[in-house]
DSSP file (Angstrom, degrees, kcal/mol; ACC not computed):
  #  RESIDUE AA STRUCTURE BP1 BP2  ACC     N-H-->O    O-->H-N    N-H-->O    O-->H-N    TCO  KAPPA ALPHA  PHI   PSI    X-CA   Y-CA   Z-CA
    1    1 A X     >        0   0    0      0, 0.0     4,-3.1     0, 0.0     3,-0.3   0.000 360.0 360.0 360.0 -46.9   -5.0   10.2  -15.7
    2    2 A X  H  >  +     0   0    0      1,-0.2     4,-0.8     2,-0.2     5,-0.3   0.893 360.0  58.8 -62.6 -44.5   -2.0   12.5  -14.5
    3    3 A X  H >> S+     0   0    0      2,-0.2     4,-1.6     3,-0.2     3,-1.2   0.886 107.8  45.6 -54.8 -55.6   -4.8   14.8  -12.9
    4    4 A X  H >>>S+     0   0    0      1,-0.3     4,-2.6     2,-0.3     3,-1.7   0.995 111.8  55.9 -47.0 -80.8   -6.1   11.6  -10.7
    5    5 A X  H 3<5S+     0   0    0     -4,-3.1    -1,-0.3     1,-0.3    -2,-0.2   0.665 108.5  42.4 -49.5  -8.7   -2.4   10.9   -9.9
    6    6 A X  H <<5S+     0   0    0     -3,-1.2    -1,-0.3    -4,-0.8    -2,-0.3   0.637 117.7  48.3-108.6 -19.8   -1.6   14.4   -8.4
    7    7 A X  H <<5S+     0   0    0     -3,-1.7    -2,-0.2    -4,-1.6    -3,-0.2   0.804 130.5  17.7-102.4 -25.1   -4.7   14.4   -6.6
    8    8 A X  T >X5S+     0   0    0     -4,-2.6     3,-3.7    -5,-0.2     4,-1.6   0.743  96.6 101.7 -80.7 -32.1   -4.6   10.8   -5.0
    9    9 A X  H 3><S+     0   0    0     -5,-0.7     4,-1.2     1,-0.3     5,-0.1   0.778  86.5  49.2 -35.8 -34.1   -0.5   10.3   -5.5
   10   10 A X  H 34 S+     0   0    0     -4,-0.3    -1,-0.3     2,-0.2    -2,-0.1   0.728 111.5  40.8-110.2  -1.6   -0.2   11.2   -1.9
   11   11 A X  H X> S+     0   0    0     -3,-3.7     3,-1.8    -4,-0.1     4,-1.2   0.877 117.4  56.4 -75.8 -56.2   -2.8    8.8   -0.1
   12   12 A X  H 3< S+     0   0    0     -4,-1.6    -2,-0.2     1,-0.3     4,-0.2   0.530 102.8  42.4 -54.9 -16.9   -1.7    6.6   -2.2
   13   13 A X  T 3< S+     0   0    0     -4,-1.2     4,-0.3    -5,-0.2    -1,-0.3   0.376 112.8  64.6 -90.5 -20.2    1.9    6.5   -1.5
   14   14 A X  T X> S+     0   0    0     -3,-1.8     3,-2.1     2,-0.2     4,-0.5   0.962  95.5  62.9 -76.0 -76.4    0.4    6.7    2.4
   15   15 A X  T 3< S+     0   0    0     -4,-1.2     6,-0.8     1,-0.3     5,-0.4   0.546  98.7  42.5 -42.3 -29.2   -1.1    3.4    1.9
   16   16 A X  T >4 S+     0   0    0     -4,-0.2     3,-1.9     8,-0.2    -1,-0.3   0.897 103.7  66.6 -78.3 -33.7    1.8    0.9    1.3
   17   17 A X  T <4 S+     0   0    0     -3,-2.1    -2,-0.2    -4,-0.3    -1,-0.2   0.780 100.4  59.9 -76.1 -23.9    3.9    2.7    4.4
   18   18 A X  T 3< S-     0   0    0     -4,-0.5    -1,-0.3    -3,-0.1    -2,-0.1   0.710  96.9-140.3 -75.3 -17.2    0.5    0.9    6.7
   19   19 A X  S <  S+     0   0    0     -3,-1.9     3,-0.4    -4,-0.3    -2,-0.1   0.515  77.8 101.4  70.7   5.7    1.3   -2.8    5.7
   20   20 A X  S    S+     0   0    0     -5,-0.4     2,-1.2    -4,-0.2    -4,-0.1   0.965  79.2  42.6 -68.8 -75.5   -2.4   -3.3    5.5
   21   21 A X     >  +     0   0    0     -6,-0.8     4,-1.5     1,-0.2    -1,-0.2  -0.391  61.1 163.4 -82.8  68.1   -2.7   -3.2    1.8
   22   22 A X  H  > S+     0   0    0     -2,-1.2     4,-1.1    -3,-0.4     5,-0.2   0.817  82.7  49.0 -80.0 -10.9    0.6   -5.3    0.3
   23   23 A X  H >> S+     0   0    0      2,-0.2     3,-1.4     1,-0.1     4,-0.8   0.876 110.5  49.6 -76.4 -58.8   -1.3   -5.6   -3.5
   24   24 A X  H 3> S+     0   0    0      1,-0.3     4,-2.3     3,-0.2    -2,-0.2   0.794 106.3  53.6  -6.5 -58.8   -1.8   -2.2   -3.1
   25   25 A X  H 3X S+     0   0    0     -4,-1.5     4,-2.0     2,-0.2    -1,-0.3   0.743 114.5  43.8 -74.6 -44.2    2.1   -1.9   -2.2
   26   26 A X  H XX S+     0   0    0     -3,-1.4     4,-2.3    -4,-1.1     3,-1.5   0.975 112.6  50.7 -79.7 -69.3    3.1   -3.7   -5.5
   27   27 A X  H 3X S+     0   0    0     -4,-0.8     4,-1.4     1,-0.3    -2,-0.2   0.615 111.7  42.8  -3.8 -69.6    0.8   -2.0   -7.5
   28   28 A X  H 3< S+     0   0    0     -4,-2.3    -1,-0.3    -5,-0.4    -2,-0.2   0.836 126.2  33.0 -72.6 -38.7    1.8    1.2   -6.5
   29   29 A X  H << S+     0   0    0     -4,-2.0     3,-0.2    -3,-1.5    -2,-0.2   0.972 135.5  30.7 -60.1 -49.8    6.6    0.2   -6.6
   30   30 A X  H  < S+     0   0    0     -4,-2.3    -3,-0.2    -5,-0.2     3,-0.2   0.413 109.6  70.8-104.9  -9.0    6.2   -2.1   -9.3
   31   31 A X    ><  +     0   0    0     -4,-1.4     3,-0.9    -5,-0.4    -1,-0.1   0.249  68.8 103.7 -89.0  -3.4    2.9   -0.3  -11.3
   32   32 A X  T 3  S+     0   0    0     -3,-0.2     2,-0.6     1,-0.2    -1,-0.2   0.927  81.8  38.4 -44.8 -64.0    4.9    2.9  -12.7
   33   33 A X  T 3  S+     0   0    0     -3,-0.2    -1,-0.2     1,-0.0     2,-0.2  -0.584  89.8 112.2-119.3  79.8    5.4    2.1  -16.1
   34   34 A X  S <  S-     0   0    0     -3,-0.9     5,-0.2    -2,-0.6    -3,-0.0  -0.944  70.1-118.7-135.4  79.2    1.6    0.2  -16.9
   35   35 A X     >  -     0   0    0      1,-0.2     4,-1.9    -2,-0.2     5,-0.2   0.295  28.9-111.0 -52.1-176.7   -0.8    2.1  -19.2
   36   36 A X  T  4 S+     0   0    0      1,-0.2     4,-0.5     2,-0.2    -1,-0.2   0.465 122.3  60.5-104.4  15.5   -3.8    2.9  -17.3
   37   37 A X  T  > S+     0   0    0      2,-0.1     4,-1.3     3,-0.1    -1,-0.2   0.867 109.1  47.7 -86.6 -47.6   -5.9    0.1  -19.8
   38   38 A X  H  > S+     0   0    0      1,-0.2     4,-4.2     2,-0.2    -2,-0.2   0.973 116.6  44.8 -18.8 -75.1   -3.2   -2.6  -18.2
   39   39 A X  H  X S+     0   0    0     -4,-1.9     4,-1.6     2,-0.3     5,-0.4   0.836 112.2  45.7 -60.8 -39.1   -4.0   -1.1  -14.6
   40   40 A X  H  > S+     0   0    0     -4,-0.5     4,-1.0    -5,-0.2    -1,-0.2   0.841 117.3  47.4 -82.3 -18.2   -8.0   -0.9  -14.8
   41   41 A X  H  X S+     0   0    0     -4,-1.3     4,-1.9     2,-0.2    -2,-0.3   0.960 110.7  51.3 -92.1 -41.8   -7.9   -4.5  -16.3
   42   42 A X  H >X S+     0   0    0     -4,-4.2     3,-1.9     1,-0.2     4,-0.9   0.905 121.4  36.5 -14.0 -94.8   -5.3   -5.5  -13.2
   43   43 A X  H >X S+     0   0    0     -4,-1.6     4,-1.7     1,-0.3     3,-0.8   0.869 110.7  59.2 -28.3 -52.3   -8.1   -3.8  -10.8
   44   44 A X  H 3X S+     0   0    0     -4,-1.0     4,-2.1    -5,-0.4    -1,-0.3   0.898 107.0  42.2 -68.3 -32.6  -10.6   -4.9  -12.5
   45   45 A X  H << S+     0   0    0     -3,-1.9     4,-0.2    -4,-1.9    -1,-0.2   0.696 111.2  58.7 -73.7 -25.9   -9.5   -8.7  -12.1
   46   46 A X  H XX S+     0   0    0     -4,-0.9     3,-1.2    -3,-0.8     4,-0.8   0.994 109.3  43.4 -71.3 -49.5   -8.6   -8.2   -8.1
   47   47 A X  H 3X S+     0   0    0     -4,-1.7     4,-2.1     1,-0.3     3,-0.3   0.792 109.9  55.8 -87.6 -15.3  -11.8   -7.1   -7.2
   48   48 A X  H 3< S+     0   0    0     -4,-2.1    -1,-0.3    -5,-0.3     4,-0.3   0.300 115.6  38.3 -64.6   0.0  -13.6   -9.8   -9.3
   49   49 A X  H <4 S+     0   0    0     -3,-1.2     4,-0.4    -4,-0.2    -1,-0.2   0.285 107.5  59.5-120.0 -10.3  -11.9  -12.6   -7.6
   50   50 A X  H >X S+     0   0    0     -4,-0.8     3,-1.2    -3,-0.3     4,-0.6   0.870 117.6  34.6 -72.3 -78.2  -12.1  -10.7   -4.2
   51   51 A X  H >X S+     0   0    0     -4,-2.1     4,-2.0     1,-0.3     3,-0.8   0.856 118.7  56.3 -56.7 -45.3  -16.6  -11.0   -5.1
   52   52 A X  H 3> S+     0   0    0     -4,-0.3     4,-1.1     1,-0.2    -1,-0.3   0.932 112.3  45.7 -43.7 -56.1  -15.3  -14.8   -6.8
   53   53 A X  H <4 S+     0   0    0     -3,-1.2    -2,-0.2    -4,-0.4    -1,-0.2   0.651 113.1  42.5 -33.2 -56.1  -13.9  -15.3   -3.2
   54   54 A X  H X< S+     0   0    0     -3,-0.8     3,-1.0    -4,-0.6    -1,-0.3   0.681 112.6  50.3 -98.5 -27.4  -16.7  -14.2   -1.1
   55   55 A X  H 3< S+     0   0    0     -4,-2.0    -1,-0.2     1,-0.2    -2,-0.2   0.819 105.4  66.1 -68.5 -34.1  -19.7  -16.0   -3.1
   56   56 A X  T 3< S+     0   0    0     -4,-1.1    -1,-0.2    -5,-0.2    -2,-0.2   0.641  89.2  90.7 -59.1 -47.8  -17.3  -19.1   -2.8
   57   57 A X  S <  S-     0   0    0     -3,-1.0     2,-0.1     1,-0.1     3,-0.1  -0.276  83.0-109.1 -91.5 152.7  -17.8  -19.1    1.0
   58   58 A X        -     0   0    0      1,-0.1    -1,-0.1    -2,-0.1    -2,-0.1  -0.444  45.6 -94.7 -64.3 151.3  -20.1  -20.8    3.0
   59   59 A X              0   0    0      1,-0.2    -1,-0.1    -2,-0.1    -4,-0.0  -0.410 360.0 360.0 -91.0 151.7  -22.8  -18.7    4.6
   60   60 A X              0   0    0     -3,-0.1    -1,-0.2    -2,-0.0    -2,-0.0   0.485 360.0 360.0 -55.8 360.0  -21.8  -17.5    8.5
């Protein structure tokens, strides 16, 4: 895990400073001290409710 943080740590840190991504932005202030089983089931739940989201929708 630490190896993944020194090799992303600085796009990620990038990412809040655009205002695009503001889970992203919590995740990253508020995410410090979150074992990384916490954090993949966290992820794991945005993106399944992102896909929940989009099935949800009517088609264009």
């Amino acid at each position: 895990m630490r190896d993944w943080q020194h090799a992303r740590g600085p796009h990620v840190t990038k990412m809040p400073a655009t205002g695009r991504f503001p889970a992203v932005a919590t995740f990253v202030h508020d995410g410090t001290d979150v074992d990384a089983e916490t954090s993949f089931a966290t992820g794991l739940d945005w993106v399944l409710d992102a896909v929940a989201a989009k099935l949800d929708r009517p088609p264009a």
